[in-house]
Kinemage of the C-alpha trace (Angstrom):
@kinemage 1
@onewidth
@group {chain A} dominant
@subgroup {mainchain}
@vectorlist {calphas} color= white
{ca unk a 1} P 178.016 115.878 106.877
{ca unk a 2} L 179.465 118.403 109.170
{ca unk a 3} L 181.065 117.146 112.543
{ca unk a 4} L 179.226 119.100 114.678
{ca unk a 5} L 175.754 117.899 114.406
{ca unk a 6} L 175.864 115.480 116.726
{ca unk a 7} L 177.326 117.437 119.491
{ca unk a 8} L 174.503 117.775 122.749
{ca unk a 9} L 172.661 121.396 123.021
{ca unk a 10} L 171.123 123.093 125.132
{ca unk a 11} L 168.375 126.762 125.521
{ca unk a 12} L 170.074 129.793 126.910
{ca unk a 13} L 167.144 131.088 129.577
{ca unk a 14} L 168.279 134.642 129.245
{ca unk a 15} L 168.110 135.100 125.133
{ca unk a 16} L 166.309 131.681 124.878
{ca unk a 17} L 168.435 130.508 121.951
{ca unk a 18} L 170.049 126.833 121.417
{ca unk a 19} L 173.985 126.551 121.869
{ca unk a 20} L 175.989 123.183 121.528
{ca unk a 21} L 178.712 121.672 123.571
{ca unk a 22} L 182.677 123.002 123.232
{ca unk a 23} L 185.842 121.664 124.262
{ca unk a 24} L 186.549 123.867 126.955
{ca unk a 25} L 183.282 123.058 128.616
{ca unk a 26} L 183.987 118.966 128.516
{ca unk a 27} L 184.174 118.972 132.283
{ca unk a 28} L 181.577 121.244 133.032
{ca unk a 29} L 178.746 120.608 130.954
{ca unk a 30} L 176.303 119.825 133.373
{ca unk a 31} L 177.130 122.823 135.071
{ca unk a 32} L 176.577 125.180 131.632
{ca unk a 33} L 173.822 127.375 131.830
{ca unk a 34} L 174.669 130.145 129.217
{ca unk a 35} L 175.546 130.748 125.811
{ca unk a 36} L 177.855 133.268 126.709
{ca unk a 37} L 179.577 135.680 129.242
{ca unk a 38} L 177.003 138.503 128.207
{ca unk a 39} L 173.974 136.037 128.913
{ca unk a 40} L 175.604 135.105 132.393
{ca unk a 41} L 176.055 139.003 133.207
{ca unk a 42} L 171.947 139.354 131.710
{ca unk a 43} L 171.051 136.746 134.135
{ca unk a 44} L 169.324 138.890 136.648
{ca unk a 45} L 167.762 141.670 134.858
{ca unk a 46} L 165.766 138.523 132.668
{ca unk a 47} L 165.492 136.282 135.514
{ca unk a 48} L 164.265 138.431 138.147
């Protein structure tokens, strides 16, 4: 059983795919939006 399958997820709005919690977001998480730096630089040109 692999460790990670209980970890939380969430839906990227700009490419709209799942992405699961990581360490260096542990005290941030409910501010996490994106997947990814190139999502969060995407952000207007989907969400506009």
């Amino acid at each position: 059983m692999p460790h990670h399958e209980n970890r939380p997820t969430k839906i990227c709005p700009v490419c709209e795919r799942p992405f699961q919690w990581r360490r260096k977001w542990r005290d941030v998480w409910d501010e996490v939006r994106y997947c990814s730096e190139r999502c969060r630089r995407q952000r207007t040109a989907k969400e506009v």
